[in-house]
C-alpha positions as CSV (number, residue, x, y, z in Angstrom):
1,X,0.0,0.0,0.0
2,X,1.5,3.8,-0.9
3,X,1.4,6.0,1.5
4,X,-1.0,8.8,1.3
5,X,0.1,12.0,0.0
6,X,0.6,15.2,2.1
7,X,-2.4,17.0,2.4
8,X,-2.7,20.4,0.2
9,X,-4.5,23.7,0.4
10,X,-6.9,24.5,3.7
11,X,-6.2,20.9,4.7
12,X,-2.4,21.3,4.8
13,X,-3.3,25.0,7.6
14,X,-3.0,22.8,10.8
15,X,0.4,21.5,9.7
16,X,1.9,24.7,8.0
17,X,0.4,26.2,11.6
18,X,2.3,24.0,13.8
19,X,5.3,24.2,11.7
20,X,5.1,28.3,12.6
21,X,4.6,27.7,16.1
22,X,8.0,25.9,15.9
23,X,9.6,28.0,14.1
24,X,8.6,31.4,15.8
25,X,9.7,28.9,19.1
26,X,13.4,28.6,18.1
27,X,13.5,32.2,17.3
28,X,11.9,33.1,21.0
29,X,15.0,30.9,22.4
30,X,17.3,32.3,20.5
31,X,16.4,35.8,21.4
32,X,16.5,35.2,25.1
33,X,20.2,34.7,25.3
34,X,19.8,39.2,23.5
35,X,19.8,41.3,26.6
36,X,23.3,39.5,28.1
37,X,25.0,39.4,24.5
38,X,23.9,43.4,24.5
39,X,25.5,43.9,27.4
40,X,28.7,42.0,27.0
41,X,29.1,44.0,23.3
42,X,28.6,47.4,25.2
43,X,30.8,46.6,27.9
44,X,34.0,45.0,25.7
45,X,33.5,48.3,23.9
46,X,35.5,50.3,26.2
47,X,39.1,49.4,26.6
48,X,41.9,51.6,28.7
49,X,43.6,54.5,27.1
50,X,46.6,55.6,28.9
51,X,46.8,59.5,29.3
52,X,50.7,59.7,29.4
53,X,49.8,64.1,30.9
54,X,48.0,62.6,33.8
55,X,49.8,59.5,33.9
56,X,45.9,57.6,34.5
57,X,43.9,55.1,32.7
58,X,40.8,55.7,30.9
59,X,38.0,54.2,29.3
60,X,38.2,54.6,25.9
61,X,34.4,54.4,23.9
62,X,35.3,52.3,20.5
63,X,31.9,52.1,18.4
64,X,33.6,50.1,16.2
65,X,33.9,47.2,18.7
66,X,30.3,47.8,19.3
67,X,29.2,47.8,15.9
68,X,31.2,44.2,15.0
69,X,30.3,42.4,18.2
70,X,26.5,43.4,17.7
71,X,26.9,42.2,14.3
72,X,28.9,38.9,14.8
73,X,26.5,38.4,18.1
74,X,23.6,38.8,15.5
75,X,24.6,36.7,13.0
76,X,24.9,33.7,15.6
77,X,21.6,33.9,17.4
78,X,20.3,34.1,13.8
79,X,21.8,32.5,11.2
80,X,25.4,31.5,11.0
81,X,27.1,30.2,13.7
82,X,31.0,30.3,14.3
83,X,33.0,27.2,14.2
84,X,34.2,26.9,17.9
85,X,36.4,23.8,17.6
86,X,37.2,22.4,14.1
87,X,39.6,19.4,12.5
88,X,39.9,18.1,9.2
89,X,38.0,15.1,8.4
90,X,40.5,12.7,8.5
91,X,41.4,10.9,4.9
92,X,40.6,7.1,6.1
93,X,37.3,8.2,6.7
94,X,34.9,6.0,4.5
95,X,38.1,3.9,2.9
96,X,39.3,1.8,5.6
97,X,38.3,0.2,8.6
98,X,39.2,1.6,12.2
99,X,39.0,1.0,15.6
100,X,36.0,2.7,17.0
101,X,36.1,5.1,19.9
102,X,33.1,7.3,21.4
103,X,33.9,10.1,23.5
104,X,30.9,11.1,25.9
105,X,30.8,14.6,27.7
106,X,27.9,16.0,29.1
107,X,28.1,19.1,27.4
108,X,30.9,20.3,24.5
109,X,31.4,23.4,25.7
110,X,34.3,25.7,25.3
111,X,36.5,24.3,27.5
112,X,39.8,22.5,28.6
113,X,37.9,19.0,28.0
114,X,36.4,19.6,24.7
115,X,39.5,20.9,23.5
116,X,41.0,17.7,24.6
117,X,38.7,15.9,22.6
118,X,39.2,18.1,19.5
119,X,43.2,17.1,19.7
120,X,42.9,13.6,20.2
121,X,40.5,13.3,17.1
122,X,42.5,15.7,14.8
123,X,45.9,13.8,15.7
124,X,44.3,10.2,16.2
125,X,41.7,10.4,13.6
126,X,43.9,8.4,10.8
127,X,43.8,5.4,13.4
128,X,40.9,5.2,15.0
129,X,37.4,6.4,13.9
130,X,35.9,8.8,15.9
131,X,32.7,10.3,17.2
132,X,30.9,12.4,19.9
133,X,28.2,11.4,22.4
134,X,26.9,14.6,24.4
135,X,23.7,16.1,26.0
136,X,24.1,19.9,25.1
137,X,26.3,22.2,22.5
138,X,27.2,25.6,22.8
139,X,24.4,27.9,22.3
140,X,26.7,30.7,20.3
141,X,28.8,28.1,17.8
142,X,29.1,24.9,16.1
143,X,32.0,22.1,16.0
144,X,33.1,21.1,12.6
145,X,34.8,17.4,11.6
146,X,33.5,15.4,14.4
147,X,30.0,13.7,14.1
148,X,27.9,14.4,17.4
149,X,25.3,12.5,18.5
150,X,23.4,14.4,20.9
151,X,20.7,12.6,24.0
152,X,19.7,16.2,25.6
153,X,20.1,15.4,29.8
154,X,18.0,14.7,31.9
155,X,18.0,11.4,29.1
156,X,16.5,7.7,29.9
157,X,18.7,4.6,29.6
158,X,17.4,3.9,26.4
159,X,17.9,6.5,24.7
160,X,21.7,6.8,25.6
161,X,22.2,2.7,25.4
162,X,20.1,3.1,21.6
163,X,23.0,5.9,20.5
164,X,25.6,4.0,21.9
165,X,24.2,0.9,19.8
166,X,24.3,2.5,16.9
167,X,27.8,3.6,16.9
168,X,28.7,0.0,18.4
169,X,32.2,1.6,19.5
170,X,35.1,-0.8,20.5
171,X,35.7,1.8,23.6
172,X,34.3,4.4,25.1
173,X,36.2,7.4,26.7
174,X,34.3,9.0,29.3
175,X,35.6,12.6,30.3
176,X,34.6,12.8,33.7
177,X,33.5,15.9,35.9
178,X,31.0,14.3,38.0
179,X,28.6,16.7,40.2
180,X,25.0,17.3,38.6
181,X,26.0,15.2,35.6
182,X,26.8,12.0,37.4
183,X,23.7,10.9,36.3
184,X,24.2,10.8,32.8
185,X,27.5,9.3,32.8
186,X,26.5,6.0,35.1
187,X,24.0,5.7,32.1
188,X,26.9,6.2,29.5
189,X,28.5,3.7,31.6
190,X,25.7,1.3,31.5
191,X,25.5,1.0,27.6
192,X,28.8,0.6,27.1
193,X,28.7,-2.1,29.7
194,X,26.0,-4.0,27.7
195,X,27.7,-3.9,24.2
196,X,31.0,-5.1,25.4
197,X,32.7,-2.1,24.7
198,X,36.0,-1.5,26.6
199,X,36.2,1.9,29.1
200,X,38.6,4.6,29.6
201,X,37.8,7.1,32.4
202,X,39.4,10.2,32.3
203,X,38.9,12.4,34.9
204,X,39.0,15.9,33.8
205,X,38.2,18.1,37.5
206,X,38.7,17.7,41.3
207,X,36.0,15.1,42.0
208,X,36.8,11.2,43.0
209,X,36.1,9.0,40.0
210,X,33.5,6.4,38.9
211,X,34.6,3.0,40.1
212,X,33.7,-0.2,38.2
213,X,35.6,-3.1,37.1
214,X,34.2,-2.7,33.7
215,X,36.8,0.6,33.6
216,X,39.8,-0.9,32.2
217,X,41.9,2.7,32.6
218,X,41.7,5.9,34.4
219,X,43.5,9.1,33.2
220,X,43.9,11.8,35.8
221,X,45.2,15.2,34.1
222,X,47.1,16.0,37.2
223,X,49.1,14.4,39.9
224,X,46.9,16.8,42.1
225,X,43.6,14.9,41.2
226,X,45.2,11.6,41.3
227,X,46.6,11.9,44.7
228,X,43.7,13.9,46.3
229,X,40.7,12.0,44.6
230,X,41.9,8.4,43.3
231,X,44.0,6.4,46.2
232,X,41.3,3.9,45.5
233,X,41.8,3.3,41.7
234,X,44.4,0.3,41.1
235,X,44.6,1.2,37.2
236,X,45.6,5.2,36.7
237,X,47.7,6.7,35.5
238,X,48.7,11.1,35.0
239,X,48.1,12.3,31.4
240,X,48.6,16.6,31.6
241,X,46.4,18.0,28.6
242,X,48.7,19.9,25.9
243,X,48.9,22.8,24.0
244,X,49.8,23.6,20.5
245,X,53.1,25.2,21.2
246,X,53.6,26.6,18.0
247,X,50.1,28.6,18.1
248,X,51.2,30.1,21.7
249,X,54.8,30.8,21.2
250,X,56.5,34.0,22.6
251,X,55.8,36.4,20.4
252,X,58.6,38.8,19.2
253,X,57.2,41.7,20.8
254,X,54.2,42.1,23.3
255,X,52.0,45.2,23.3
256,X,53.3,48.8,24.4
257,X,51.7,48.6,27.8
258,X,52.6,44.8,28.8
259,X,54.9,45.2,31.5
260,X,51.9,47.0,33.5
261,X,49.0,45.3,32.8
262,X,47.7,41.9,34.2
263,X,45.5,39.5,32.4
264,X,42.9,36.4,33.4
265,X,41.4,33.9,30.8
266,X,38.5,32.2,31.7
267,X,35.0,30.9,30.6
268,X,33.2,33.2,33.6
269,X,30.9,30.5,35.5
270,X,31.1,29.4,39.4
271,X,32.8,26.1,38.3
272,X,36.0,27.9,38.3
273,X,35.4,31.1,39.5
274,X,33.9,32.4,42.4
275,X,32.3,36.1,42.2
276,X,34.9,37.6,44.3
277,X,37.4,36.3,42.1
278,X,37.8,40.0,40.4
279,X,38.5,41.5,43.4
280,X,42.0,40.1,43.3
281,X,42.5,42.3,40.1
282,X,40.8,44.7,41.4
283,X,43.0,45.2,44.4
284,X,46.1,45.2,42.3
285,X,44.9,47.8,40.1
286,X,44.0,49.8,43.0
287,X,47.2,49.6,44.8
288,X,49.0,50.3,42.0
289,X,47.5,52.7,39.2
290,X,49.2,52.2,36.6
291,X,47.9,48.7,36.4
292,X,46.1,47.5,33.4
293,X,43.9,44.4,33.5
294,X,42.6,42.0,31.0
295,X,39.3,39.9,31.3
296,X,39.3,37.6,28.3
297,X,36.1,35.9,29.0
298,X,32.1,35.5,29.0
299,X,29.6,34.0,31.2
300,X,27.1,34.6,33.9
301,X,29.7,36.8,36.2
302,X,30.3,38.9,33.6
303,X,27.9,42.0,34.6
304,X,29.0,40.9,38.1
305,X,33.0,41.1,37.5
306,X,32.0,44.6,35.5
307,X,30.0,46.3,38.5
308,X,32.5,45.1,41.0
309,X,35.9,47.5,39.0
310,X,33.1,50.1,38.8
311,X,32.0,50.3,42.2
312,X,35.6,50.2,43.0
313,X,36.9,53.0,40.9
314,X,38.8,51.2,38.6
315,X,36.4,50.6,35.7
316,X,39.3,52.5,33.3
317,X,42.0,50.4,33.9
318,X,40.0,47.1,32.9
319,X,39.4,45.8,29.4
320,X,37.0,43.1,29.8
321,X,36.8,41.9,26.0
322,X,33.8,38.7,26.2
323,X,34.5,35.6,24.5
324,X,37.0,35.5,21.9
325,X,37.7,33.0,19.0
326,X,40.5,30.2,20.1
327,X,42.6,31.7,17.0
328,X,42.4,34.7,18.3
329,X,44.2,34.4,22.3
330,X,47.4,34.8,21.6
331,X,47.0,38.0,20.5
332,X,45.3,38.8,23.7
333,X,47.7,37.3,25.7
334,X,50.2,39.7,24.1
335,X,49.2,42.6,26.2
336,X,50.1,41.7,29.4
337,X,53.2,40.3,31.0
338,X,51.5,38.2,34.2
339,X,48.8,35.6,33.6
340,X,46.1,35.8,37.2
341,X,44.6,32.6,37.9
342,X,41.9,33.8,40.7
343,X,40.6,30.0,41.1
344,X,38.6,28.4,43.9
345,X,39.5,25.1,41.9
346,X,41.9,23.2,39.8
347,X,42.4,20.3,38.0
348,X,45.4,21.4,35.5
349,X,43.5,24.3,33.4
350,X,45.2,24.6,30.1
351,X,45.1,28.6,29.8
352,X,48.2,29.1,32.7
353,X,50.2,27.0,30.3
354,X,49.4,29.0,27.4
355,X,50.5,31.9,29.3
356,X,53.6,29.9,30.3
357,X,54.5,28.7,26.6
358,X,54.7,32.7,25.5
359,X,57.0,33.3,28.5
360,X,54.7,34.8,30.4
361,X,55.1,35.0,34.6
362,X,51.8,33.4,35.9
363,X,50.1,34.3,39.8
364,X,47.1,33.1,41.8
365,X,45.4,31.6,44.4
366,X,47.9,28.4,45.8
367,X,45.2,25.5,44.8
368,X,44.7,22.5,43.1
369,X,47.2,21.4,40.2
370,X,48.7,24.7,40.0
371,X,51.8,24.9,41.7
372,X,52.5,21.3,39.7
373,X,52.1,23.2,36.8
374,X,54.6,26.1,37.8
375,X,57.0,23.8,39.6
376,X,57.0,26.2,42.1
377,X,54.3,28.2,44.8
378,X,56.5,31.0,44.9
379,X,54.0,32.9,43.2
380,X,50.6,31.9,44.6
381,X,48.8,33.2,46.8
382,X,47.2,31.3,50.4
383,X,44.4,34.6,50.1
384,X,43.6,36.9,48.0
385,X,45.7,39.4,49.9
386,X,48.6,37.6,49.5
387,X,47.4,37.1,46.2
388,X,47.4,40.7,45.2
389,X,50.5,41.9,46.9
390,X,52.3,39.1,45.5
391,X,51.2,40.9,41.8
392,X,51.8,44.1,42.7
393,X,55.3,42.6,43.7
394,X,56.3,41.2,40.5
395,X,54.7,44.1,38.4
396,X,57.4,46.2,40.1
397,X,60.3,43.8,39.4
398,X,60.5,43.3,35.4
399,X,63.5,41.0,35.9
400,X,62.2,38.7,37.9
401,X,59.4,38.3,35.5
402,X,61.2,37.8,32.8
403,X,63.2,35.4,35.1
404,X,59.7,33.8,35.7
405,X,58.6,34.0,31.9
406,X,62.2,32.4,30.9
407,X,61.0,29.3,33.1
408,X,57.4,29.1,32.5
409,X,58.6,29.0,28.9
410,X,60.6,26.2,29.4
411,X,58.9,23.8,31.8
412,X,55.4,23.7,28.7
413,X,58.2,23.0,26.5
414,X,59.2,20.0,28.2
415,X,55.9,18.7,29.7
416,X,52.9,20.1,28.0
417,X,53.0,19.9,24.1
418,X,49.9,18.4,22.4
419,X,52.3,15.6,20.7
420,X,53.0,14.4,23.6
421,X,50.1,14.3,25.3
422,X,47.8,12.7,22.3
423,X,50.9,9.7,21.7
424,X,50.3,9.4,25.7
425,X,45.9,8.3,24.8
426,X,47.3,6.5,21.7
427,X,49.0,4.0,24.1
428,X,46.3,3.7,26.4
429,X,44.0,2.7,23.9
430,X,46.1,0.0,22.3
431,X,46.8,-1.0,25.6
432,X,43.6,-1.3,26.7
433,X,41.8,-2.7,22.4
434,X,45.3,-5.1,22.3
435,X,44.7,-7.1,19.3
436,X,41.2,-5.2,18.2
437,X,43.4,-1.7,18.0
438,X,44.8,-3.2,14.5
439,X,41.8,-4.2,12.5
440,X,44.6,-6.3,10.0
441,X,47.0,-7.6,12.5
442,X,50.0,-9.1,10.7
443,X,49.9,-6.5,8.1
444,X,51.8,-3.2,7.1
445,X,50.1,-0.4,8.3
446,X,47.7,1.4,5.7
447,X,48.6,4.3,3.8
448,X,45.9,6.3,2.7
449,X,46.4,8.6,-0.1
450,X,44.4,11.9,-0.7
């Protein structure tokens, strides 16, 4: 029997109507994300002009900020999304068989952990084929080379196990941050369970792991994590995240005004960053006027971290510049000479080690991974005061922060480059496939030609 055909004319007004309804739906949720993305253009539209008369900051008006971060900000709640994280699709795809791996994250974010994804599929692609489970993308981008299935949380059993099914992965890589979305991993857990697939556990923040036999490895990103949260997990094993060194090099020069100005790089939630986290900036700034400070960044303390430098009287000598394109931090990072790290928490955090690969000097709160990172807690804080004293110290000392930066530049060097870190998951996944991580054992390996 055919199927009918689509009704036509008055009879085809309930459907057309509910297709509206949808429609002018999507826009509505679009359009509620407006009123923040206003503010954040009309606040990343002043930036500090220094007034060498009065020797004083100022905020400097720039419509044309305005103007282009209306229009980009437009153009993604509209239309066209920006590609947040991209990699070319690799050229096995479709021409020869490959061990299968799923990544599951609650959310692909911007972020240290979907960036980790993004460089284990653009370096491991060629060997094993890739793909994405997740409950939520970014509202204000799009990821490009990856394919993403997406089961939106809160998501029943069956809906993960059927995605899971489908893909019918050899091993699944969990990137763990626990809390609220515990939930959804014990179900990601449960699927791969039931198709035999083999587990990796990495575990991305300070929380204590998921523990079950069926987990044949867990990848802690920090010493700190491993020793504080996973005594009880016999098979571990440290795995820092890396950076492209090449796209964070020291630059030749850094901007004009670098030796006074301080900068912080963060995605602006609590999960981080606390909302008196500013006030260590602040305080710097204050104590020393000729401070500058840099807020690369966007989230819900935004308006929060703005009002607090007003209300202080120091709103002049902060640029607080919203979210910014991955391609572009460097040359953010190139005006300022210290990299803050205000943190109430730490795993590892990639952005200090971008800081530390341009031979930068980094300062913050002494928690978490971060004195592994540096090597050293000479330049962290146990309060904020100490914190911003400790700042306001090295901003009048150029040598020892060059001394600092010299370091910095060489420790990411040696332990953080992206190379290193993606051959590090390349062994733990033949290690924990064995034979299945060569799908024509005995043989050559393949060349694939473009």
């Amino acid at each position: 029997m055919s199927a009918a055909a689509p009704a036509t004319g008055w009879r085809a007004l309930p459907r057309k109507a509910v297709t509206a309804m949808r429609l002018a739906w999507r826009a509505l949720r679009r359009t509620r994300a407006l009123p923040g993305f206003l503010r954040t253009s009309y606040h990343s539209s002043f930036v500090p002009v220094w007034s060498e008369a009065r020797q004083t900051w100022h905020a400097g008006f720039f419509a044309g900020r305005l103007l282009r971060a209306i229009g980009q900000g437009a153009a993604s709640l509209l239309w066209r999304k920006p590609v947040v994280y991209s990699v070319p699709v690799p050229r096995a795809e479709g021409r020869i068989p490959r061990p299968r791996i799923l990544h599951a994250i609650p959310n692909v974010f911007v972020g240290g952990s979907t960036q980790l994804i993004y460089d284990l599929c653009a370096a491991l692609g060629e060997r094993y084929e890739m793909r994405i489970l997740t409950s939520a993308l970014p509202a204000s981008g799009a990821h490009q080379g990856v394919p993403i299935a997406v089961v939106p949380h809160p998501a029943t059993p069956e809906r993960i196990a059927a995605a899971i099914a489908a893909f019918a992965p050899q091993l699944v890589h969990l990137h763990y941050w626990g809390e609220v979305d515990r939930p959804w991993y014990e179900a990601v857990l449960a699927a791969a369970k039931a198709i035999g697939a083999r587990i990796v556990l990495n575990v991305n923040t300070p929380v204590a792991p998921l523990l079950d036999p069926a987990i044949a490895e867990t990848v802690f990103v920090s010493d700190y994590v491993l020793k504080t949260f996973g005594a009880a997990v016999a098979q571990a094993r440290i795995i820092h995240p890396g950076i492209d060194l090449a796209r964070f090099a020291a630059p030749d020069s850094f901007d004009r005004h670098a030796a006074d100005s301080i900068g912080m790089v963060y995605r602006l939630e609590p999960d981080k960053l606390q909302p008196e986290a500013i006030d260590v900036l602040i305080d710097a700034c204050r104590a020393r006027p000729r401070t500058r400070a840099v807020v690369v960044g966007s989230g819900s303390l935004f308006a929060g971290f703005v009002a607090r430098a007003k209300a202080a009287g120091v709103r002049g000598q902060f640029f607080f510049t919203g979210a910014v394109p991955y391609e572009s931090l460097p040359s953010y990072y190139r005006l300022f000479s210290i990299f803050i790290a205000p943190v109430w928490k730490e795993s590892f955090g990639q952005v200090a080690p971008f800081a530390m690969n341009m031979g930068q000097a980094v300062a913050g709160n002494r928690i978490g991974a971060l004195s592994e990172i540096l090597g050293s807690a000479e330049t962290l804080g146990e309060t904020p005061t100490e914190t911003s004293a400790l700042i306001v110290r090295l901003l009048n000392d150029p040598a020892r922060v060059a001394a600092l930066g010299t370091r910095n530049r060489e420790i990411a060097a040696r332990a953080f480059g992206v190379d290193a870190m993606t051959a590090a998951y390349g062994e733990v996944y033949d290690g924990v496939l064995g034979a299945d991580a060569d799908v024509m054992t005995g043989f050559p390996p393949a060349e694939v030609y473009a």
